[in-house]
C-alpha positions as CSV (number, residue, x, y, z in Angstrom):
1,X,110.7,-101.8,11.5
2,X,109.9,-105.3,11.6
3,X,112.9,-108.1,12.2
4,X,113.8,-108.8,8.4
5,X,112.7,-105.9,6.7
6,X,115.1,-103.8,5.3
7,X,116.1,-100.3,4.4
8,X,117.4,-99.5,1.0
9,X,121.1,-97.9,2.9
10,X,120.7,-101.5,4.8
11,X,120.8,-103.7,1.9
12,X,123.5,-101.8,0.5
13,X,125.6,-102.3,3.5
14,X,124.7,-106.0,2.8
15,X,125.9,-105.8,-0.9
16,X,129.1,-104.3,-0.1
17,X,129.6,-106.7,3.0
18,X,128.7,-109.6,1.0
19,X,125.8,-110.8,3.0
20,X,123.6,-110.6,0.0
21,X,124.3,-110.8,-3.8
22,X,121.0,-111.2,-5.1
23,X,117.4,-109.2,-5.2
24,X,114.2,-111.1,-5.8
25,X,112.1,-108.3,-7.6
26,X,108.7,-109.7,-8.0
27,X,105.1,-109.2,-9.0
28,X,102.1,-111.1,-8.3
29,X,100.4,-112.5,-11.1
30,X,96.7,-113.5,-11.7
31,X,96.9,-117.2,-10.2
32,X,98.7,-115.2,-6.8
33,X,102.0,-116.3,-7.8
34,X,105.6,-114.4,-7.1
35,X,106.7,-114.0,-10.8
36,X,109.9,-111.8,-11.4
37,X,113.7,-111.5,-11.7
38,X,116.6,-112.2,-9.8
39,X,118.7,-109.0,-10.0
40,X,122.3,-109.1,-8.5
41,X,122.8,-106.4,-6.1
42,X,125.2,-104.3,-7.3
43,X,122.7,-104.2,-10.6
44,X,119.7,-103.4,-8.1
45,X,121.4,-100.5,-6.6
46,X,122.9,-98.7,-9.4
47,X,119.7,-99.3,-12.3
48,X,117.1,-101.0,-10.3
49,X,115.3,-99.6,-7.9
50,X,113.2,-97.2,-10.1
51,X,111.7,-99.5,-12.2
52,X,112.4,-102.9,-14.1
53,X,110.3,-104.4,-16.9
54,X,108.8,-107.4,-17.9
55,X,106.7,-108.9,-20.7
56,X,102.6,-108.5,-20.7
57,X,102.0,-111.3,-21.4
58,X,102.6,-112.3,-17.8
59,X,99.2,-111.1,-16.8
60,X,97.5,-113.1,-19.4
61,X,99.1,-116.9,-18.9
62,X,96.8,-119.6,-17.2
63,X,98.3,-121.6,-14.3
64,X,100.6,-123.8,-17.0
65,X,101.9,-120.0,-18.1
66,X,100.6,-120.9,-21.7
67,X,99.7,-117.6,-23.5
68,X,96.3,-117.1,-23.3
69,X,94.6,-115.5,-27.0
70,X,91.2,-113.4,-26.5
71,X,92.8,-110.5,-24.2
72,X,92.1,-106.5,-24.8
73,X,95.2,-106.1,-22.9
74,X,97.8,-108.1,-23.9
75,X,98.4,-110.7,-27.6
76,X,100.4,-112.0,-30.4
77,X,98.3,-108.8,-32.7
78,X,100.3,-106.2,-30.0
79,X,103.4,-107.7,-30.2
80,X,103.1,-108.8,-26.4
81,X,105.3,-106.0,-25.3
82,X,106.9,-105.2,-21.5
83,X,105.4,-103.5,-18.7
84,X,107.1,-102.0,-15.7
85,X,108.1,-103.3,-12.4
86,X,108.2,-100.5,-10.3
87,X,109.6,-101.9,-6.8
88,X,108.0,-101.0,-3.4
89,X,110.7,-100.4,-1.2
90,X,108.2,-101.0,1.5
91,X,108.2,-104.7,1.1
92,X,112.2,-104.8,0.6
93,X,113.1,-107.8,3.3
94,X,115.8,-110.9,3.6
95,X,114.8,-114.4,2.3
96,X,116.6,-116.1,5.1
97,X,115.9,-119.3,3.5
98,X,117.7,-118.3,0.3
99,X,121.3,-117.6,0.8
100,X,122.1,-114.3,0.2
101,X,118.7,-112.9,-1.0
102,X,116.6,-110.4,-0.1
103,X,112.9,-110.1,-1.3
104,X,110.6,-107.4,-2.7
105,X,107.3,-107.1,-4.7
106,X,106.7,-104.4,-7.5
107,X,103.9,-103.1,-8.7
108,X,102.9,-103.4,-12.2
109,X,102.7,-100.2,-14.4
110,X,102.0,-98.8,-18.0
111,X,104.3,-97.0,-20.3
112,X,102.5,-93.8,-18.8
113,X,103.4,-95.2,-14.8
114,X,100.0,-95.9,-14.2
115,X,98.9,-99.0,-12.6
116,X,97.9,-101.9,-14.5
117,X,94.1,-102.2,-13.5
118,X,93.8,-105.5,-14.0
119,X,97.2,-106.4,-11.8
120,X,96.2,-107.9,-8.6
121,X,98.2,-105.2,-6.6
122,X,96.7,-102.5,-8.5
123,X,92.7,-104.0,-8.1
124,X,93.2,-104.1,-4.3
125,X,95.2,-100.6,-4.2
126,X,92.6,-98.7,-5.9
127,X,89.7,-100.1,-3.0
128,X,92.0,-99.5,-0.3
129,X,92.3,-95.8,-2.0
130,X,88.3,-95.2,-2.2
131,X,88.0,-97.0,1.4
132,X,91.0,-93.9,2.5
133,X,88.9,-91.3,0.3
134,X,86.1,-92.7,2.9
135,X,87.5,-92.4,6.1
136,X,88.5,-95.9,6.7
137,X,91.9,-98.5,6.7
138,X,91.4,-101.9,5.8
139,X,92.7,-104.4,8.5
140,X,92.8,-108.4,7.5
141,X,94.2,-111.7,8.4
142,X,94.2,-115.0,6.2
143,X,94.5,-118.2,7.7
144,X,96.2,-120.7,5.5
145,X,95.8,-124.1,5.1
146,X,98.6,-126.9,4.0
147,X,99.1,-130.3,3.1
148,X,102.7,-131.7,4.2
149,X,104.4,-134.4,2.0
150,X,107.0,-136.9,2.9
151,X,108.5,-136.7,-0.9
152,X,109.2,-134.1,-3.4
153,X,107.0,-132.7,-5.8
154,X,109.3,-134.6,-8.5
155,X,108.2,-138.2,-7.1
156,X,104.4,-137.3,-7.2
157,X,104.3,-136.2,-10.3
158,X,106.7,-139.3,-11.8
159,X,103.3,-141.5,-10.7
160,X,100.9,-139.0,-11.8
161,X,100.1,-137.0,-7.7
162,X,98.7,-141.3,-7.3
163,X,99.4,-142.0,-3.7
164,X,101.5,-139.4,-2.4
165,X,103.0,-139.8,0.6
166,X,101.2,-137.4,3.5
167,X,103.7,-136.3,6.3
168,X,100.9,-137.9,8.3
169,X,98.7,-140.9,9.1
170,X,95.8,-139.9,10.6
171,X,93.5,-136.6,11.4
172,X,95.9,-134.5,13.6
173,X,93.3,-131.7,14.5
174,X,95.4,-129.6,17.2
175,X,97.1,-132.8,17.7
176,X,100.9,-132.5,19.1
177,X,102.3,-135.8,19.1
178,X,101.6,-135.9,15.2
179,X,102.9,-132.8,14.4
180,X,105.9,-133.4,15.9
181,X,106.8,-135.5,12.8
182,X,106.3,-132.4,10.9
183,X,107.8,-130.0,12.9
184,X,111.3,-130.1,11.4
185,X,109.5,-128.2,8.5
186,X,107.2,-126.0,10.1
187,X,109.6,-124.8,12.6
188,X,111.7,-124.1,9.4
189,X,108.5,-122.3,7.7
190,X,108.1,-120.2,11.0
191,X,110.9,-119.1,12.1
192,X,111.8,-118.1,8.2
193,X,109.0,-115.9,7.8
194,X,109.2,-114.7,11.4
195,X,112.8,-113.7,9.9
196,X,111.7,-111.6,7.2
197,X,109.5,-109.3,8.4
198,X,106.6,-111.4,8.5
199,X,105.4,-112.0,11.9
200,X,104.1,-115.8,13.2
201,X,101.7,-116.3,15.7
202,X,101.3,-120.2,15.6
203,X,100.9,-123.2,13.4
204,X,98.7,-126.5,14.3
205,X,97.2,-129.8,12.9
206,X,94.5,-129.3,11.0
207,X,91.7,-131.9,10.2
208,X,93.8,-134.1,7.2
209,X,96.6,-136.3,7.6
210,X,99.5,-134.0,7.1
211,X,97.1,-131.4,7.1
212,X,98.6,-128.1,9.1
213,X,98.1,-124.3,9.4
214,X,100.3,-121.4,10.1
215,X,98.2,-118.3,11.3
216,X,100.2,-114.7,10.5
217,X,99.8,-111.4,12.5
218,X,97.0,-109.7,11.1
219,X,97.9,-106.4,9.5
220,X,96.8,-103.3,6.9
221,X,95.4,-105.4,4.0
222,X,97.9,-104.6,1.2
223,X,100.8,-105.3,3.8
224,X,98.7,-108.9,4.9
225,X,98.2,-110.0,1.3
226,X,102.1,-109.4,1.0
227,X,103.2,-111.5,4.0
228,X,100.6,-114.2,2.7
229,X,102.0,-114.3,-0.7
230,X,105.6,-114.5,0.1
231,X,104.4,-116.9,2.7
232,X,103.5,-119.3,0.1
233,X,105.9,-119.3,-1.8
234,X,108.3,-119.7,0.8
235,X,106.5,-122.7,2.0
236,X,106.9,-124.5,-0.9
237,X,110.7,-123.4,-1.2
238,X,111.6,-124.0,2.1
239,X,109.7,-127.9,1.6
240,X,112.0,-128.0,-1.8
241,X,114.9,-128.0,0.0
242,X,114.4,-130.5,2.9
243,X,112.5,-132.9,0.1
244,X,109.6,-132.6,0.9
245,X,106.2,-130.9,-0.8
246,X,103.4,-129.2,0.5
247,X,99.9,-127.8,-1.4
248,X,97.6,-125.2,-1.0
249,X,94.9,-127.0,-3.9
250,X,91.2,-126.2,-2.1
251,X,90.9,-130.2,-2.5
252,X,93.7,-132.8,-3.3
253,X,91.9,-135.4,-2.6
254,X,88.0,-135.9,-2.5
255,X,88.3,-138.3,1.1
256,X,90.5,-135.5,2.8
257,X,89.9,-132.2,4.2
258,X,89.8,-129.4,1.6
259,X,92.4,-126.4,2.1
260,X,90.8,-123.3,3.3
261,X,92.2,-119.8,3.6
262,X,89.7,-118.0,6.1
263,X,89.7,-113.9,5.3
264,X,88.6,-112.1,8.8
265,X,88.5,-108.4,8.0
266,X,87.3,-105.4,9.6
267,X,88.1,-101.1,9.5
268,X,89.1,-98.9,11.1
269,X,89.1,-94.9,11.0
270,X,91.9,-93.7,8.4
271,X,93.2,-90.8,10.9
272,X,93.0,-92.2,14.3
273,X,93.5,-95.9,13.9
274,X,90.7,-96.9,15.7
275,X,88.1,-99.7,15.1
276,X,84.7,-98.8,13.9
277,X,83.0,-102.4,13.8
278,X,81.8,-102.3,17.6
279,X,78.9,-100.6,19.5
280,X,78.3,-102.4,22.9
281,X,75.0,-101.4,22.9
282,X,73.8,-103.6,19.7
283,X,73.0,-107.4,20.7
284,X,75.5,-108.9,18.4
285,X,77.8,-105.8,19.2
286,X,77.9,-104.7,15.7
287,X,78.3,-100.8,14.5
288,X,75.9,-99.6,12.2
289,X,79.1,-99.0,9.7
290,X,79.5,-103.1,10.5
291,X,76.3,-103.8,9.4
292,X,76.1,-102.0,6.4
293,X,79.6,-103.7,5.6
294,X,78.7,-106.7,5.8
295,X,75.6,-106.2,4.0
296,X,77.2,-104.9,1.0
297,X,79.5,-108.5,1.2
298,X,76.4,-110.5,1.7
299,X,74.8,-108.8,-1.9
300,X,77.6,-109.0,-3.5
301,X,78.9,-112.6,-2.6
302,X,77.5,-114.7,-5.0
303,X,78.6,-112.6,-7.9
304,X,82.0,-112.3,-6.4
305,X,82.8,-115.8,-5.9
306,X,85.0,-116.2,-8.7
307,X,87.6,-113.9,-7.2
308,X,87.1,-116.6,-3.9
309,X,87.3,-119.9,-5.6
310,X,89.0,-119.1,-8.6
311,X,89.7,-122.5,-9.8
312,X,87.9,-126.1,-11.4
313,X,89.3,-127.6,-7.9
314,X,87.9,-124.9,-5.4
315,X,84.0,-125.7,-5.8
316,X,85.4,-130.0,-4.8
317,X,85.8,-128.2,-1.5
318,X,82.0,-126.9,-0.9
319,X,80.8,-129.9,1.0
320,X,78.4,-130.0,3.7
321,X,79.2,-130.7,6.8
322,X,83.1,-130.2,6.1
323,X,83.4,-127.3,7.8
324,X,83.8,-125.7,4.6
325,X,80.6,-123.2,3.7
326,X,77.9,-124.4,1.6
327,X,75.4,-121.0,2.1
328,X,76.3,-117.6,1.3
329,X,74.7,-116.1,4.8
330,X,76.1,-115.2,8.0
331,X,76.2,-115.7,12.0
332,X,77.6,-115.8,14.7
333,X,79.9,-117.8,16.1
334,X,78.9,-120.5,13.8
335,X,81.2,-122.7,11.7
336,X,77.9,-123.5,9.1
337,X,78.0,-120.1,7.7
338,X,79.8,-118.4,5.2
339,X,80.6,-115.2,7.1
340,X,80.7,-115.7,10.8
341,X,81.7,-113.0,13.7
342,X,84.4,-113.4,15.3
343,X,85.9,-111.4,18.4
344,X,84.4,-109.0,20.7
345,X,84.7,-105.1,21.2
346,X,87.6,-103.4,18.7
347,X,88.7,-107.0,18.2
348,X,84.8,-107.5,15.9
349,X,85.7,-108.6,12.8
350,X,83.9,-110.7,10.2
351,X,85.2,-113.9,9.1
352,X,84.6,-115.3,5.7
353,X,85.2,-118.6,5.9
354,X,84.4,-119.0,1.5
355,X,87.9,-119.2,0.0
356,X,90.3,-122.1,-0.2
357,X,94.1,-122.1,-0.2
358,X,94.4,-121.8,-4.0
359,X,92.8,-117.8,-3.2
360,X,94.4,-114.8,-4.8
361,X,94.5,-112.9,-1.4
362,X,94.7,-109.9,-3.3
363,X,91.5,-110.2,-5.4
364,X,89.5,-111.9,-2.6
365,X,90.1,-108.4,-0.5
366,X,89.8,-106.5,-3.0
367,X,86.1,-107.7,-3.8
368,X,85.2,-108.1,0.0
369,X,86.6,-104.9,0.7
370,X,85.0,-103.2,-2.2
371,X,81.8,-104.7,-1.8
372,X,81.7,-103.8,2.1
373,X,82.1,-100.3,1.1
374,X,79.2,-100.3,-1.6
375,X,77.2,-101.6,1.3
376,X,78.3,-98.6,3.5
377,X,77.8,-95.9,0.8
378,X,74.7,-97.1,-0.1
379,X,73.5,-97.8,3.7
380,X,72.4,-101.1,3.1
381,X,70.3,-103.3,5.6
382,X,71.8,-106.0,7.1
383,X,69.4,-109.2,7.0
384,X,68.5,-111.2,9.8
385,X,71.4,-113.6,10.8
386,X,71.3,-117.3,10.4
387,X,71.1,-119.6,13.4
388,X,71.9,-123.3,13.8
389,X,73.5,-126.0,10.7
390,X,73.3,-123.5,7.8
391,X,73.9,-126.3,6.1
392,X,70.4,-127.7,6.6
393,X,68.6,-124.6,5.3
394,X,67.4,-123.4,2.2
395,X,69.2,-120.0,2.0
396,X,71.5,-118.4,-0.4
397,X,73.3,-120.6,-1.8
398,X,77.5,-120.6,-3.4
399,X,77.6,-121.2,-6.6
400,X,78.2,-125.0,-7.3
401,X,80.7,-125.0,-10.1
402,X,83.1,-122.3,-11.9
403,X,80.4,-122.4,-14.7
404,X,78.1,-120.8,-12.6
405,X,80.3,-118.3,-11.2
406,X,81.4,-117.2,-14.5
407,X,77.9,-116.7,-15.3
408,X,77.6,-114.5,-12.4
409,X,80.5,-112.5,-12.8
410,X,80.0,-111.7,-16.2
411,X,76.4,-110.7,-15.4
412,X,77.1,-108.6,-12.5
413,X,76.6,-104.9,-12.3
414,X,77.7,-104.3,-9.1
415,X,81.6,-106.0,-9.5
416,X,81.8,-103.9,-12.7
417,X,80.8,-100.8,-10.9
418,X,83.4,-101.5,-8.5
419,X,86.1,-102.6,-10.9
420,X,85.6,-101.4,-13.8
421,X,84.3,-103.3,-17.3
422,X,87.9,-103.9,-18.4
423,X,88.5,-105.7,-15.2
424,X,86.1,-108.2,-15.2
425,X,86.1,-108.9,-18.9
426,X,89.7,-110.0,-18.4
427,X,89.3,-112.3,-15.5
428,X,85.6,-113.6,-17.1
429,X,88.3,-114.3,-20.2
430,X,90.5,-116.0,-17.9
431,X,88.1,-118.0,-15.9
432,X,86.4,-119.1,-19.5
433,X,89.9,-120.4,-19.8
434,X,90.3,-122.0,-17.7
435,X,87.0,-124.2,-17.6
436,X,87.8,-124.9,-21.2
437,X,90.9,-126.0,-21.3
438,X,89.6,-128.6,-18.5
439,X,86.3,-129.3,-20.4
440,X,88.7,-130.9,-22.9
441,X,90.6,-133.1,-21.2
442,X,89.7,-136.9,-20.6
443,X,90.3,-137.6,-16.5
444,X,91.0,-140.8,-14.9
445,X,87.7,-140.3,-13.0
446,X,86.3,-140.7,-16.9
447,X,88.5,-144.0,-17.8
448,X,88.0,-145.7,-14.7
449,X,84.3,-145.3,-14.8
450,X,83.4,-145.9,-19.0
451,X,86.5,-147.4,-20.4
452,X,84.4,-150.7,-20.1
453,X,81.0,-150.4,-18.8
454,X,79.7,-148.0,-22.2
């Protein structure tokens, strides 16, 4: 078992020591936040551990948590009644960074203990179960991007996020002497997650002022999308406390550096554990099971970008010659594409270098993984790769806007083949939302530009 994690007789021991006196029970909701109760542990032990509840309307809020009308699943016409939290004691771990907390997620049930379909955990459990069904474990890693802040949220948002103060001056890529001056909270952030079962390999500058990222252990993709969650929202306590604020928004600020959140992900044989993406003899040292993976990806990725840039802010971050991907095509070790490969014999993995920081991990794997194995059941060519500045050529393009991935989303056969009508109608509701409610709003970009000049 990993350092942190816990057993259920473990935290018990902890309860009755009085190391730990409260529970974080949590589900992940559609914007990939922890959302949940704080159960004392004396409470968890005796009438929590089977299952807790919580109102439906939690998988229907937009990112202000105001109740969204329109949804089959959930409204004011049902009464917005509760679901169930059933814990997964897999994920039960300390939150060293809380005092006397440990940490769980849940998964989010019916009232006939069936899985929400529309829950993120529950989308990316049911493709993980038809990859099983298929012989195969899905392995990923996310790398996370940050922005650092010398001043709490609080202080931004009293001058409207004008200004705010980055943790540092100038680009920092790799640089050590500059993230030096940050390193009193990404030490913190490290060694916090390394302490709750959530293993750290390093953290670095990254291109913006204040700009850094802290690379996980890759893992099983249901266990990787749980460390990166929890990850996030540790980040951003752990900054709380020492007064400080970080983001994961795609693209705070149109001069800097957008936030990505690379997904590298690969298979590997359900029984034996062992990697099916390589075949020496190939020139690019791809499997035929590779190929047909990442051909099912490359069909399906412009109709699945929604569930990769799931925000007004994400498409800011599709600039050229940002390293952040412009064309929907892949290559190889090539920073212009939006799939590259990366690593060499069991170590091949692909690399989709699409999603920001503001990705729901679990929705993003879900449709890569999904799509991957529509490419592999349906033995789908791979096309010819793209070589040199993608960025220059007129290949498949991402969509430009959350309007047209809407469009796409709605339209598209193949994501409701995979996930099922109800699925997509709820997130094309949600998405519709959320362009709405920003369609309606008068920016400062909007003031400063006609307040005068019309």
């Amino acid at each position: 078992m990993s350092k942190g994690m816990m057993t259920i007789e473990e935290l018990r021991a902890a309860v009755e020591a009085g190391e730990i006196d409260t529970v974080l029970v949590c589900f992940v909701d559609m914007q990939g936040r922890l959302i949940g109760k704080r159960v004392t542990g004396w409470f968890f032990l005796e009438h929590g551990q089977e299952e807790l509840h919580a109102c439906d309307y939690l998988l229907t809020v937009d990112m202000a948590m105001e109740p969204v009308p329109g949804y089959a699943t959930a409204s004011w016409d049902k009464g917005y009644g509760d679901f169930v939290m059933r814990p997964d004691m897999a994920t039960l771990r300390r939150a060293p960074w809380l005092e006397g907390t440990a940490l769980m997620l849940a998964d989010v049930l019916d009232h006939h203990g069936e899985l929400l379909p529309h829950a993120p955990r529950s989308m990316l459990a049911n493709q993980l179960a038809k990859a099983r069904e298929m012989g195969f474990v899905s392995k990923i890693g996310t790398e996370l991007e940050l922005y650092v802040f010398d001043e709490p949220v609080e202080a931004m948002a009293e001058r409207g996020f004008r200004n705010p103060k980055t943790a540092g001056r100038y680009i920092q890529d790799y640089h050590i002497l500059q993230t030096t001056r940050e390193e009193p909270l990404i030490r913190a952030i490290r060694n916090a997650l390394d302490n709750s079962g959530i293993p750290v390999e390093f953290s670095k500058g990254e291109w913006g002022p204040g700009q850094e990222e802290i690379n996980l252990r890759y893992a099983e993709a249901q266990e990787m999308c749980d460390r990166h969650t929890i990850y996030k929202n540790a980040a951003k306590e752990i900054a709380h406390l020492q007064g400080k604020a970080v983001t994961f928004m795609a693209k705070w600020n149109h001069d800097m550096a957008g936030n990505s959140c690379h997904i590298h992900n690969s298979l590997w044989t359900a029984d034996t554990d062992e990697a099916v993406m390589h075949d020496p003899a190939d020139p690019h040292g791809m499997s035929q099971t590779f190929k047909h993976y990442l051909a099912g990806q490359l069909a399906a990725v412009r109709d699945m970008t929604y569930f990769l840039a799931p925000t007004i802010n994400s498409y800011k971050r599709f600039q050229a010659g940002s390293f952040a991907p412009t064309k929907a095509v892949w290559s190889g070790d090539n920073r212009t594409a939006g799939f590259r490969l990366v690593g060499q014999g069991s170590a091949l993995r692909v690399e989709c270098r699409i999603p920001g920081a503001d990705v729901n991990p679990y929705l993003a794997t879900a449709a890569l993984v999904g799509a991957g194995l529509h490419g592999i059941e349906n033995q789908m060519e791979l096309e010819p790769m793209v070589k040199g500045n993608a960025y220059h050529q007129k290949v498949r393009e991402i969509p430009k806007t959350l309007v047209d991935a809407i469009a796409l989303l709605d339209g598209s056969d193949l994501m409701r083949a995979i996930f099922g009508d109800q699925v997509i109608d709820h997130y094309v509701h949600t998405a519709r939302w959320e362009q709405a409610e920003f369609d309606r709003k008068v920016t400062d970009w909007e003031l400063q530009r006609y307040f005068e000049q019309v």
